[in-house]
PDB file with SEQRES, HELIX, SHEET and CRYST1 records, atoms N, CA, C and O in Angstrom:
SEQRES   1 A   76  UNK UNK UNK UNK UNK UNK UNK UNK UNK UNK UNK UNK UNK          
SEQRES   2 A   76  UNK UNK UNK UNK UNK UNK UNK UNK UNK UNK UNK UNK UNK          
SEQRES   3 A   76  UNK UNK UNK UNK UNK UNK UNK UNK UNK UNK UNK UNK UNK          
SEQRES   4 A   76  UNK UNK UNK UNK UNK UNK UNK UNK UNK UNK UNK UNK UNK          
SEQRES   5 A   76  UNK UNK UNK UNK UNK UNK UNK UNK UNK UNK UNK UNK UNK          
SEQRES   6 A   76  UNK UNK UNK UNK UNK UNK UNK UNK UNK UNK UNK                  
HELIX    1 AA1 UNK A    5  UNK A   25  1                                  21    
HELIX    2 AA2 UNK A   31  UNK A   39  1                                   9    
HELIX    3 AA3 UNK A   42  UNK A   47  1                                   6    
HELIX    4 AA4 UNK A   59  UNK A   71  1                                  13    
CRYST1    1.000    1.000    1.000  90.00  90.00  90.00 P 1           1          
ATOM      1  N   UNK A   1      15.331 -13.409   7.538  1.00  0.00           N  
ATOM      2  CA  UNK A   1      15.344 -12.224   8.347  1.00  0.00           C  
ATOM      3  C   UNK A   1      14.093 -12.198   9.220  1.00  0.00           C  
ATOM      4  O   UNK A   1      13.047 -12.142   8.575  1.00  0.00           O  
ATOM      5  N   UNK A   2      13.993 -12.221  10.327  1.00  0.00           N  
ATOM      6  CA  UNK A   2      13.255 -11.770  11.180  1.00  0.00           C  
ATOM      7  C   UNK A   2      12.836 -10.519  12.152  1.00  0.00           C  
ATOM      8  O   UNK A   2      13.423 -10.105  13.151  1.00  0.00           O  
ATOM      9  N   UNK A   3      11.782 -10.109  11.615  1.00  0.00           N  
ATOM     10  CA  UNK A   3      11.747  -8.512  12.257  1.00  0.00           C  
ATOM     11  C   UNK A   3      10.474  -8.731  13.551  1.00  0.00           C  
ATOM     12  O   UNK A   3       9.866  -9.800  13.597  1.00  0.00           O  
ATOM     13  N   UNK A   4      10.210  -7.744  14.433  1.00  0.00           N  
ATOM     14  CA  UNK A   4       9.238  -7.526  15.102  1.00  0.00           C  
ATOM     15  C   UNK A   4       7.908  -7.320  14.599  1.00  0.00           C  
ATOM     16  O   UNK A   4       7.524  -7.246  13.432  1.00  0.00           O  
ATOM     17  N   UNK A   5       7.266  -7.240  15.688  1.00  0.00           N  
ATOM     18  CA  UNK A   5       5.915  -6.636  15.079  1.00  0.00           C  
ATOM     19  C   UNK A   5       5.844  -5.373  14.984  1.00  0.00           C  
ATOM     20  O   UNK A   5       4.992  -4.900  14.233  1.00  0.00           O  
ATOM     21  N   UNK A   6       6.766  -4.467  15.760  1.00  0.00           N  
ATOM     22  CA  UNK A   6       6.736  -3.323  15.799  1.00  0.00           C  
ATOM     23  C   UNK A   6       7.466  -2.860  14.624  1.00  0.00           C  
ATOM     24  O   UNK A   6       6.752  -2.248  13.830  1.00  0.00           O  
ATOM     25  N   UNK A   7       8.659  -2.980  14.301  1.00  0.00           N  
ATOM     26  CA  UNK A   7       9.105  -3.057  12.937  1.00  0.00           C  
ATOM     27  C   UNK A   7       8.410  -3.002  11.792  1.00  0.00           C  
ATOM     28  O   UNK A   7       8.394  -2.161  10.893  1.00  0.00           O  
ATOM     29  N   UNK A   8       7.612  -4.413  12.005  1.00  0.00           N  
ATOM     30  CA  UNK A   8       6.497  -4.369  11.049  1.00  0.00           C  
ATOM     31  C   UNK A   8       5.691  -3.600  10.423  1.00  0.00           C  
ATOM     32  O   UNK A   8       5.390  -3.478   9.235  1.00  0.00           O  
ATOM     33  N   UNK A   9       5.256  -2.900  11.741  1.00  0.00           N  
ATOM     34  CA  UNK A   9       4.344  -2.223  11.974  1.00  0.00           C  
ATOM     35  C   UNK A   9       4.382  -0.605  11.509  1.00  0.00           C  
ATOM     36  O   UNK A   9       3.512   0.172  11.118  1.00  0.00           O  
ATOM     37  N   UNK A  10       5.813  -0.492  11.747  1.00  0.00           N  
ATOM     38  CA  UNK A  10       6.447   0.402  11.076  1.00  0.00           C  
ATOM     39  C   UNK A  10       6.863   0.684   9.736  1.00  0.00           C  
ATOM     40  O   UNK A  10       6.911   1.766   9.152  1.00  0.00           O  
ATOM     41  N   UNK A  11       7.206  -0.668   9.279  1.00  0.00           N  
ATOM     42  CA  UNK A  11       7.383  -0.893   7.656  1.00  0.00           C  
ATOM     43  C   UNK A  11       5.910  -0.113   6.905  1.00  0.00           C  
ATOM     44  O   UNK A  11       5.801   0.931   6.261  1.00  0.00           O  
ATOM     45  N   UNK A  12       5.107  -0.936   7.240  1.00  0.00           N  
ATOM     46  CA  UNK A  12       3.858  -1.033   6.715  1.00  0.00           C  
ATOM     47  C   UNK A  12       2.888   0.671   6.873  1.00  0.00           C  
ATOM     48  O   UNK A  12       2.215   1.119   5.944  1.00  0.00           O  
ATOM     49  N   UNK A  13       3.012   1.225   7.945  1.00  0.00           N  
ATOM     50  CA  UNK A  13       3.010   2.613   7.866  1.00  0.00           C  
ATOM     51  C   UNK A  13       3.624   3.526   7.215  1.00  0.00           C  
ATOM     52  O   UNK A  13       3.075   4.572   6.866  1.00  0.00           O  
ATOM     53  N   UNK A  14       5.116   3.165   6.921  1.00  0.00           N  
ATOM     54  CA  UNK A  14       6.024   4.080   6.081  1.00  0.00           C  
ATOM     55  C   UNK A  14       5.793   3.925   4.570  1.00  0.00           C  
ATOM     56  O   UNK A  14       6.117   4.755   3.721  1.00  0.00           O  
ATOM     57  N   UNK A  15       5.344   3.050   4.408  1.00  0.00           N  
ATOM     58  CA  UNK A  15       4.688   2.657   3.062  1.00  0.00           C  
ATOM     59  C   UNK A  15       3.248   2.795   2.505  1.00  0.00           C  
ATOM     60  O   UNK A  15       2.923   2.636   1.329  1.00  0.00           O  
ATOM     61  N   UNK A  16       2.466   3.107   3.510  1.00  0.00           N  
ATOM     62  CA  UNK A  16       1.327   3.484   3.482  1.00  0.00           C  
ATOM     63  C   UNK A  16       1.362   4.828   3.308  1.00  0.00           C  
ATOM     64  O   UNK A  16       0.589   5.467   2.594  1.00  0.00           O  
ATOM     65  N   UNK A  17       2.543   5.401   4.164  1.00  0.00           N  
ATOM     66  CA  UNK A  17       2.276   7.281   3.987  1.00  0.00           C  
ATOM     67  C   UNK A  17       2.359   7.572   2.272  1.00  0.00           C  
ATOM     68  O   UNK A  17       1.725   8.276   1.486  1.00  0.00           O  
ATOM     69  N   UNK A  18       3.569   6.569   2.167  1.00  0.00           N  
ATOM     70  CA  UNK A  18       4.054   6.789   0.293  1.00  0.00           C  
ATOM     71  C   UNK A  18       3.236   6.601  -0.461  1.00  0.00           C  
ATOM     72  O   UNK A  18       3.041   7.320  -1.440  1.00  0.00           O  
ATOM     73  N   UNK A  19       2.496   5.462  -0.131  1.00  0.00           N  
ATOM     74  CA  UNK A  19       1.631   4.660  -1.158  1.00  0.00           C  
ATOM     75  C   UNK A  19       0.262   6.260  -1.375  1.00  0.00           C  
ATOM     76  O   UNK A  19      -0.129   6.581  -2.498  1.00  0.00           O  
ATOM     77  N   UNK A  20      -0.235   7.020  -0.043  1.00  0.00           N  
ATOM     78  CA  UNK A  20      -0.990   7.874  -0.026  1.00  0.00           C  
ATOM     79  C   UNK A  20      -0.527   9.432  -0.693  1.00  0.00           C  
ATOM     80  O   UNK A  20      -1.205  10.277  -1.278  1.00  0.00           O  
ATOM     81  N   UNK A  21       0.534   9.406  -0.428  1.00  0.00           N  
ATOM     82  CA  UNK A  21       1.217  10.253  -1.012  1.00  0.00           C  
ATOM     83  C   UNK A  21       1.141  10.284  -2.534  1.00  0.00           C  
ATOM     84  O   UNK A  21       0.816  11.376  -2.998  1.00  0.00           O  
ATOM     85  N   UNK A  22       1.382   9.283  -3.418  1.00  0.00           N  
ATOM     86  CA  UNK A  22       1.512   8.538  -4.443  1.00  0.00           C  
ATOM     87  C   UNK A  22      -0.382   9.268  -5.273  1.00  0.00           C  
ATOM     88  O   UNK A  22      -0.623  10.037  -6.204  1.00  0.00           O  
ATOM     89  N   UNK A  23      -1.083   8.657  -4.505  1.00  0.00           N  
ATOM     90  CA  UNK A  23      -1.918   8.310  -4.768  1.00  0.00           C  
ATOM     91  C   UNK A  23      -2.913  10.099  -5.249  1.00  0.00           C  
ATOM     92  O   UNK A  23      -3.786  10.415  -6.058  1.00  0.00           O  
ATOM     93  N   UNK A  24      -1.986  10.905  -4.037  1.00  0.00           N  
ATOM     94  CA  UNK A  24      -2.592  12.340  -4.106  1.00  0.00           C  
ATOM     95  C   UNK A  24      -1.973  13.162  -5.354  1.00  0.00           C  
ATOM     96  O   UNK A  24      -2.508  14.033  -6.040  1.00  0.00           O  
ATOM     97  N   UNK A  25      -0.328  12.459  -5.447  1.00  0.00           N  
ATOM     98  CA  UNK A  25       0.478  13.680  -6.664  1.00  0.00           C  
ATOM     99  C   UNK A  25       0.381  12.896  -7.832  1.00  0.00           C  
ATOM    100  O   UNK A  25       0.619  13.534  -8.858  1.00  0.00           O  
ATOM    101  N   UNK A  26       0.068  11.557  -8.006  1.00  0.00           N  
ATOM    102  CA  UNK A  26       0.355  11.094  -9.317  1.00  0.00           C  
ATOM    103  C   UNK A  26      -1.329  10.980 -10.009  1.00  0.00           C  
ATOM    104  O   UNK A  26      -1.445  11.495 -11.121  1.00  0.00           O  
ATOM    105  N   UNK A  27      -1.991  10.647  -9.692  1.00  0.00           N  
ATOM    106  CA  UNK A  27      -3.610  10.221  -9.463  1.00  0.00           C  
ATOM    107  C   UNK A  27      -4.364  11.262  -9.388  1.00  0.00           C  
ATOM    108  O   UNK A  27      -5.542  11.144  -9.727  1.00  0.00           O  
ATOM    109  N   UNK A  28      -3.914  12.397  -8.974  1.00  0.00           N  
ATOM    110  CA  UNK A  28      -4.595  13.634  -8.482  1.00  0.00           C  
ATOM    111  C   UNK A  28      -5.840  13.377  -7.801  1.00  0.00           C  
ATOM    112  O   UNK A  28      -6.889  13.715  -8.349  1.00  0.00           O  
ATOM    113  N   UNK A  29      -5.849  12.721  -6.473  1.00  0.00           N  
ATOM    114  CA  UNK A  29      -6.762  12.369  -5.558  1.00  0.00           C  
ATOM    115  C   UNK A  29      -7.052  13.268  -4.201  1.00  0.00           C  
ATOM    116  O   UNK A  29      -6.055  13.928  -3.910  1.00  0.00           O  
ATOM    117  N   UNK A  30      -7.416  13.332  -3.905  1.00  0.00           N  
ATOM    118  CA  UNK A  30      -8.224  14.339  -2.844  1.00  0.00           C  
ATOM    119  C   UNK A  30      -7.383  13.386  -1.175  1.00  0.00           C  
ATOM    120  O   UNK A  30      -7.518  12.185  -0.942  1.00  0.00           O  
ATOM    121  N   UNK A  31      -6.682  14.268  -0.405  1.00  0.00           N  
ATOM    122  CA  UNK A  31      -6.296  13.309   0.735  1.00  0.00           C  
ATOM    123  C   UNK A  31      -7.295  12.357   1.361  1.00  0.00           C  
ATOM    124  O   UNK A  31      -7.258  11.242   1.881  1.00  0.00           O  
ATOM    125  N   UNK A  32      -7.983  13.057   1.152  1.00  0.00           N  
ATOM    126  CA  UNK A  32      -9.273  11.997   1.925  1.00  0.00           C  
ATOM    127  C   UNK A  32      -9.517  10.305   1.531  1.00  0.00           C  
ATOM    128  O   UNK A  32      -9.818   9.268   2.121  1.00  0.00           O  
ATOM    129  N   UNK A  33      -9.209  10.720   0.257  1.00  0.00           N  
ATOM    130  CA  UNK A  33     -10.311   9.829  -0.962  1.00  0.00           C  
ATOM    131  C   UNK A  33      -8.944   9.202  -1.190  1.00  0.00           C  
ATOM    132  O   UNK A  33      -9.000   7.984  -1.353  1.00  0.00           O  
ATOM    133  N   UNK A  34      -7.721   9.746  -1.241  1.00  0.00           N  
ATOM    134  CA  UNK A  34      -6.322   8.657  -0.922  1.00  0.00           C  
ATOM    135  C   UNK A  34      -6.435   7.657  -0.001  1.00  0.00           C  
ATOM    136  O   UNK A  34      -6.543   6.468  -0.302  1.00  0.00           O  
ATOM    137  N   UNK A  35      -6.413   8.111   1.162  1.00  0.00           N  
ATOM    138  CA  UNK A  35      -6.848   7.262   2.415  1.00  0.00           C  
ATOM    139  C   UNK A  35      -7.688   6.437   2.162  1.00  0.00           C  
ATOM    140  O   UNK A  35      -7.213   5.302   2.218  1.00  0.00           O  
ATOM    141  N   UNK A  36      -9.164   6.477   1.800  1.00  0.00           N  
ATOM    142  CA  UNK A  36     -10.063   5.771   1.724  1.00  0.00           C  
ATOM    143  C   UNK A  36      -9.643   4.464   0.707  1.00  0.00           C  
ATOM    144  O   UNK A  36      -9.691   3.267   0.992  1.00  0.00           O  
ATOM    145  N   UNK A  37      -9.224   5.082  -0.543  1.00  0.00           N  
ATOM    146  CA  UNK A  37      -8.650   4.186  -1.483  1.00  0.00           C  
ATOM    147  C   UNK A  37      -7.953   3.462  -0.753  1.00  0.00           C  
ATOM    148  O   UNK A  37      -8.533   2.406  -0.504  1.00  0.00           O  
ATOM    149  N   UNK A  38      -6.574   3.586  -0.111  1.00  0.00           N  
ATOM    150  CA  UNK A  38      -5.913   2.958   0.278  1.00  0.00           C  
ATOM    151  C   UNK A  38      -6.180   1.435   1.279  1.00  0.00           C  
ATOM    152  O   UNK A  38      -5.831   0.255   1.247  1.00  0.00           O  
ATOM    153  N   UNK A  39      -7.113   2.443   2.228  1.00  0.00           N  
ATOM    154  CA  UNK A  39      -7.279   1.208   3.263  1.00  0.00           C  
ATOM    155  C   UNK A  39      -8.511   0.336   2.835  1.00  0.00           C  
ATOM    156  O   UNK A  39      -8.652  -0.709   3.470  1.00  0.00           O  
ATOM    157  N   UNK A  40      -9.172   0.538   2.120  1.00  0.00           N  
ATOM    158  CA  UNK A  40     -10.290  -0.105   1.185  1.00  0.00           C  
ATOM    159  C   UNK A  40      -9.844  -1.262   0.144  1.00  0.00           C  
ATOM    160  O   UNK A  40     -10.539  -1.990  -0.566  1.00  0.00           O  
ATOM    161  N   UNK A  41      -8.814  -1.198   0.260  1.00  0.00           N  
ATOM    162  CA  UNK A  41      -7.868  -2.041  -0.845  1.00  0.00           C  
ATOM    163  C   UNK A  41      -7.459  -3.162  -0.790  1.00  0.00           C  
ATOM    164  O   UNK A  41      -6.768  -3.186   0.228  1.00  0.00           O  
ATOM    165  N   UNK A  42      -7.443  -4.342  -1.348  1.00  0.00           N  
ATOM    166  CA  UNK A  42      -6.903  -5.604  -1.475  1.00  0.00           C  
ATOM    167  C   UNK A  42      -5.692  -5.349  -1.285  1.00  0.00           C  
ATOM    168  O   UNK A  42      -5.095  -5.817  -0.315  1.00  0.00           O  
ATOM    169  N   UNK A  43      -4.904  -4.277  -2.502  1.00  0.00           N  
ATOM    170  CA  UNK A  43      -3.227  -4.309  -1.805  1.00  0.00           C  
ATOM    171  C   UNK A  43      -2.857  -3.875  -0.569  1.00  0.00           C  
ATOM    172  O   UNK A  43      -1.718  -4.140  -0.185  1.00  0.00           O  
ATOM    173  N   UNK A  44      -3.834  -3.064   0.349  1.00  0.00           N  
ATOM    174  CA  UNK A  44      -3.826  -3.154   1.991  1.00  0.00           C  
ATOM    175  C   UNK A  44      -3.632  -4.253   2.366  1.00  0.00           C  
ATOM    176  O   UNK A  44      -2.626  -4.778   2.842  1.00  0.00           O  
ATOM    177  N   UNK A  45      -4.793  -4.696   2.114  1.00  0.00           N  
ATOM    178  CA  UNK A  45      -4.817  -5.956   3.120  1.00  0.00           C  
ATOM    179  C   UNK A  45      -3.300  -7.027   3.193  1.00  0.00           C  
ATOM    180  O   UNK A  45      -2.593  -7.304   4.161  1.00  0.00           O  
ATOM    181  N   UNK A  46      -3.212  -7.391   1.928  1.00  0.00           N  
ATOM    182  CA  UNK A  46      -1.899  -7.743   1.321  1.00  0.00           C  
ATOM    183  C   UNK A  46      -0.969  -7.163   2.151  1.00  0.00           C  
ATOM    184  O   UNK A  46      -0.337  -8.031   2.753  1.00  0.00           O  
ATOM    185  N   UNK A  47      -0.794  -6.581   2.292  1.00  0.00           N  
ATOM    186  CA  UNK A  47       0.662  -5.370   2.618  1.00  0.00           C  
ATOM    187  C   UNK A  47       0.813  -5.821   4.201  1.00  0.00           C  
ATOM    188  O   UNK A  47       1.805  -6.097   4.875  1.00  0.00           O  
ATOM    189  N   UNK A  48      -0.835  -5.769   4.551  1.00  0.00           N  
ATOM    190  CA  UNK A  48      -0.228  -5.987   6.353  1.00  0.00           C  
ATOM    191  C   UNK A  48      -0.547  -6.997   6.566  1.00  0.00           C  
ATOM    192  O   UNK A  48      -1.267  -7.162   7.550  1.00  0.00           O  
ATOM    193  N   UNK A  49      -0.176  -8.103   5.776  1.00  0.00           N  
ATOM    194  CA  UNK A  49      -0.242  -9.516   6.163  1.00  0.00           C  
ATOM    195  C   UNK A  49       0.697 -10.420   6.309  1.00  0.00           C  
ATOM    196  O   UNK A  49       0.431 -11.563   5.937  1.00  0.00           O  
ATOM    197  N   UNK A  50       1.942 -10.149   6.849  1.00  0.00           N  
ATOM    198  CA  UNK A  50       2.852 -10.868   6.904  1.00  0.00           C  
ATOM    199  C   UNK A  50       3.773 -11.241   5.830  1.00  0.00           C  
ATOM    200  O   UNK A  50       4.719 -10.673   5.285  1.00  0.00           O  
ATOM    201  N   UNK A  51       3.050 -12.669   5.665  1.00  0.00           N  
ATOM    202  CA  UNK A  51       3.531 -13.648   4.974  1.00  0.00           C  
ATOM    203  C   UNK A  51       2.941 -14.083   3.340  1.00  0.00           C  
ATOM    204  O   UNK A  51       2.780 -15.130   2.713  1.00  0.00           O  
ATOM    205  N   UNK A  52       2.682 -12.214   3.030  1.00  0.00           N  
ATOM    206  CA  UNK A  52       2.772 -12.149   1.409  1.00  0.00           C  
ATOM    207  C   UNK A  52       3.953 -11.568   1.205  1.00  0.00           C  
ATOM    208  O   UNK A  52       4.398 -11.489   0.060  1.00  0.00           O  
ATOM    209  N   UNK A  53       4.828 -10.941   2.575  1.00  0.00           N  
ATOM    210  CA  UNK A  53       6.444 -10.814   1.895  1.00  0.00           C  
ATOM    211  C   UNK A  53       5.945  -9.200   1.130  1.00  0.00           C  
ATOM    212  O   UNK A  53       6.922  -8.572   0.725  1.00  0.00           O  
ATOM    213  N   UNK A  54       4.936  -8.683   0.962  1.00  0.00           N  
ATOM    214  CA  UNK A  54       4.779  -7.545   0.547  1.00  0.00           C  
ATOM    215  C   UNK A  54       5.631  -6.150   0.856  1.00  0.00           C  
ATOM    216  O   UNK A  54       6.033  -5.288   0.074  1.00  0.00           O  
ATOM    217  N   UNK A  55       5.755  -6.267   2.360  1.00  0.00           N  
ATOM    218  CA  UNK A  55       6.013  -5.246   3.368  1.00  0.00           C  
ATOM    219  C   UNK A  55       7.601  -4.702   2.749  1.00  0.00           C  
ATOM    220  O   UNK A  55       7.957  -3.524   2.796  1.00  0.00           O  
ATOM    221  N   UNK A  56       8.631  -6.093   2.041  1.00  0.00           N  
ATOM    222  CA  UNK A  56       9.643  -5.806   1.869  1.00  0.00           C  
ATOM    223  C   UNK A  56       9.728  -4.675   0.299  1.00  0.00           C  
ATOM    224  O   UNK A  56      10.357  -3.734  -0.186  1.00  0.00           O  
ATOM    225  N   UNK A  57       8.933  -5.336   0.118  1.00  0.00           N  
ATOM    226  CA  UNK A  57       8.906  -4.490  -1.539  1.00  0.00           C  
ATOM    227  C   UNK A  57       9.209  -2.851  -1.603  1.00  0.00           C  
ATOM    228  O   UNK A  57       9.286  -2.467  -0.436  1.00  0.00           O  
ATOM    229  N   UNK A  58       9.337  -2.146  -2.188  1.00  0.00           N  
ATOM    230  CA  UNK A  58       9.796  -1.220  -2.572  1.00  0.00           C  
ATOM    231  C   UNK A  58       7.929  -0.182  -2.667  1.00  0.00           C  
ATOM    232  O   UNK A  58       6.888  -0.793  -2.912  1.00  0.00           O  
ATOM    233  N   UNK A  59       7.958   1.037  -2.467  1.00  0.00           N  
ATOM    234  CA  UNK A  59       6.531   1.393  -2.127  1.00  0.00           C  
ATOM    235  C   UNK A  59       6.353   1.416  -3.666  1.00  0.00           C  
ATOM    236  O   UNK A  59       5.228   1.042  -4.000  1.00  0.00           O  
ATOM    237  N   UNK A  60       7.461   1.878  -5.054  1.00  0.00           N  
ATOM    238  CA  UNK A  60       7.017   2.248  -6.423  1.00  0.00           C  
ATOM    239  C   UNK A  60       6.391   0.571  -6.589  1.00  0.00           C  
ATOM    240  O   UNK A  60       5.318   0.452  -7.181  1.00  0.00           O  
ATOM    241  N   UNK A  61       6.930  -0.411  -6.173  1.00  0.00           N  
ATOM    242  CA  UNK A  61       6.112  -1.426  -6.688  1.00  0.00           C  
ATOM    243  C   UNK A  61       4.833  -1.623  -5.794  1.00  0.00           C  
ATOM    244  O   UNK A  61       3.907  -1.655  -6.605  1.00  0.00           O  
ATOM    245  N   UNK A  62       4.400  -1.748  -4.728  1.00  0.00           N  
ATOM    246  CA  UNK A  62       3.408  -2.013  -4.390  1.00  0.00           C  
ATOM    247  C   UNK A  62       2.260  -0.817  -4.932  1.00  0.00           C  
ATOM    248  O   UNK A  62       1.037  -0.948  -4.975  1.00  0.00           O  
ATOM    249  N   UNK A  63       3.133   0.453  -5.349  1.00  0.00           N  
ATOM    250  CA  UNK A  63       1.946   1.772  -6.050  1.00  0.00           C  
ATOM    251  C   UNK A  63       1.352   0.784  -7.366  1.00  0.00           C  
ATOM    252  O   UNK A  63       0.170   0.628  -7.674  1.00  0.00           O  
ATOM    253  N   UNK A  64       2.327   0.300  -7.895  1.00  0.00           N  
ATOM    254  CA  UNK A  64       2.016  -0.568  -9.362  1.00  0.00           C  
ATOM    255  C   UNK A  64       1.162  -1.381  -8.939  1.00  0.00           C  
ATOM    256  O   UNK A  64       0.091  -1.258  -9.535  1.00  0.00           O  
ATOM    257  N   UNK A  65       1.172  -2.164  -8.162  1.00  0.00           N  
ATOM    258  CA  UNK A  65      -0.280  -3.296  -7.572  1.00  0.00           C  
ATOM    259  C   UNK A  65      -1.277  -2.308  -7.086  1.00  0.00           C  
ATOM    260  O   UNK A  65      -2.459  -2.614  -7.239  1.00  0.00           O  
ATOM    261  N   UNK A  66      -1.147  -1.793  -6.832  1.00  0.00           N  
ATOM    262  CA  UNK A  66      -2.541  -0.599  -6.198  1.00  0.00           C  
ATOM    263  C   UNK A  66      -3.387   0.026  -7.335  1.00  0.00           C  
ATOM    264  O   UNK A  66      -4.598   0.025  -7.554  1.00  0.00           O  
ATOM    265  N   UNK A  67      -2.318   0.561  -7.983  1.00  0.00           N  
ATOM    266  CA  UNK A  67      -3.218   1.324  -9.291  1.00  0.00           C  
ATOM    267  C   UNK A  67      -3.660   0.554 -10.439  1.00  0.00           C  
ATOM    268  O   UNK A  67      -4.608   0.934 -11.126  1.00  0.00           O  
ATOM    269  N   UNK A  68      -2.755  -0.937 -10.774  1.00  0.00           N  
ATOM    270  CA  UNK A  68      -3.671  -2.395 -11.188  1.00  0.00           C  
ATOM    271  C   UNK A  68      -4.726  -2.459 -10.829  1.00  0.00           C  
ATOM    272  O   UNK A  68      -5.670  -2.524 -11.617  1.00  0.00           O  
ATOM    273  N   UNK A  69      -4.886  -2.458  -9.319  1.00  0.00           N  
ATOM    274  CA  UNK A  69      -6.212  -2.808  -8.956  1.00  0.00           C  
ATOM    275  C   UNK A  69      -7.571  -1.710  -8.838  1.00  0.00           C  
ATOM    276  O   UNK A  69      -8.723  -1.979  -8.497  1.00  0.00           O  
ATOM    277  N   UNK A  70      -7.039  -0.506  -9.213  1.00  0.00           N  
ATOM    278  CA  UNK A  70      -8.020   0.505  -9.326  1.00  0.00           C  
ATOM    279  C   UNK A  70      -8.281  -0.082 -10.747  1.00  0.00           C  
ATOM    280  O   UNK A  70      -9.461   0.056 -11.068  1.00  0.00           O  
ATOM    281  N   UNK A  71      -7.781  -0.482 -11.357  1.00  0.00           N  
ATOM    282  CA  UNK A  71      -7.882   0.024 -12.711  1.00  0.00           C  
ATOM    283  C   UNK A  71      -9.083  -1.713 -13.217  1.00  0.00           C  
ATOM    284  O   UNK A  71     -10.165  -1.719 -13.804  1.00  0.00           O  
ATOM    285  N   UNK A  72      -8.359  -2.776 -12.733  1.00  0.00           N  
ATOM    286  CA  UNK A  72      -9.066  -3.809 -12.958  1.00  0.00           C  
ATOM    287  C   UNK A  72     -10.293  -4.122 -12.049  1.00  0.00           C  
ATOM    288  O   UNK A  72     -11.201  -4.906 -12.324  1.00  0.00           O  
ATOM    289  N   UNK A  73     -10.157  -3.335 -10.857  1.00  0.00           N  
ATOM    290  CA  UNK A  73     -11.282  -3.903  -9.670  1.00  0.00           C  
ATOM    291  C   UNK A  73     -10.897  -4.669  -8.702  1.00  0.00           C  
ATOM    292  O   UNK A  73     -11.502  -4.775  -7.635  1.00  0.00           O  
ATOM    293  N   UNK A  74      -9.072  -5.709  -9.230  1.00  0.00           N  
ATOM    294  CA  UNK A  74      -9.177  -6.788  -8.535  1.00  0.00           C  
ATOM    295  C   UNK A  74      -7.548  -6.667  -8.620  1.00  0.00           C  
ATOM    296  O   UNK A  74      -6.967  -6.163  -9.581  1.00  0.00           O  
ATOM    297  N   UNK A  75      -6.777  -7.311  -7.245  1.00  0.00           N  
ATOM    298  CA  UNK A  75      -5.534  -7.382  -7.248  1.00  0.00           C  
ATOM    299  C   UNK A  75      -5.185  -8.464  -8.037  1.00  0.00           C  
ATOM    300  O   UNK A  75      -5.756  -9.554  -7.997  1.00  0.00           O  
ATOM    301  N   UNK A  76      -3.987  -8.095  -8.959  1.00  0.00           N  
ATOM    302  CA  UNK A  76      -3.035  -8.939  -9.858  1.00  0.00           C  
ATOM    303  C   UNK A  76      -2.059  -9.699  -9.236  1.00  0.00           C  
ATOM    304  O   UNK A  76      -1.285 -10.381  -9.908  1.00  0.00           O  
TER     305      UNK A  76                                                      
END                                                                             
């Protein structure tokens, strides 16, 4: 399957809102300090990189790699 960049680009935002979302009702995090978490993150980086295939995943699984990596320091 081949998508755009804009697509992409879109994936990866719609999953970011969740992933922040996620991060404020389950985590009880401050919006701010969601955000910060978020884009501070190895599973960011991951996510908008193409060709880790991340983007397709489902946002409950990439929340599971995110909160791994709060929890260990380091993405799994």
């Amino acid at each position: 399957m081949t998508i755009t960049e804009e697509q992409f680009r879109f994936m990866v935002e719609d999953i970011s809102a969740d992933l922040i979302e996620r991060l404020v009702s389950r985590e009880h995090r401050s919006l701010k300090e969601a955000v910060d978490i978020l884009y501070s993150s190895d599973t960011y980086k991951a996510l908008t990189r193409p060709e880790t295939g991340l983007y397709v995943q489902s946002s409950g699984y990439i929340f599971e790699y995110l909160t791994s990596e709060l929890k260990t320091g380091k993405l799994s």
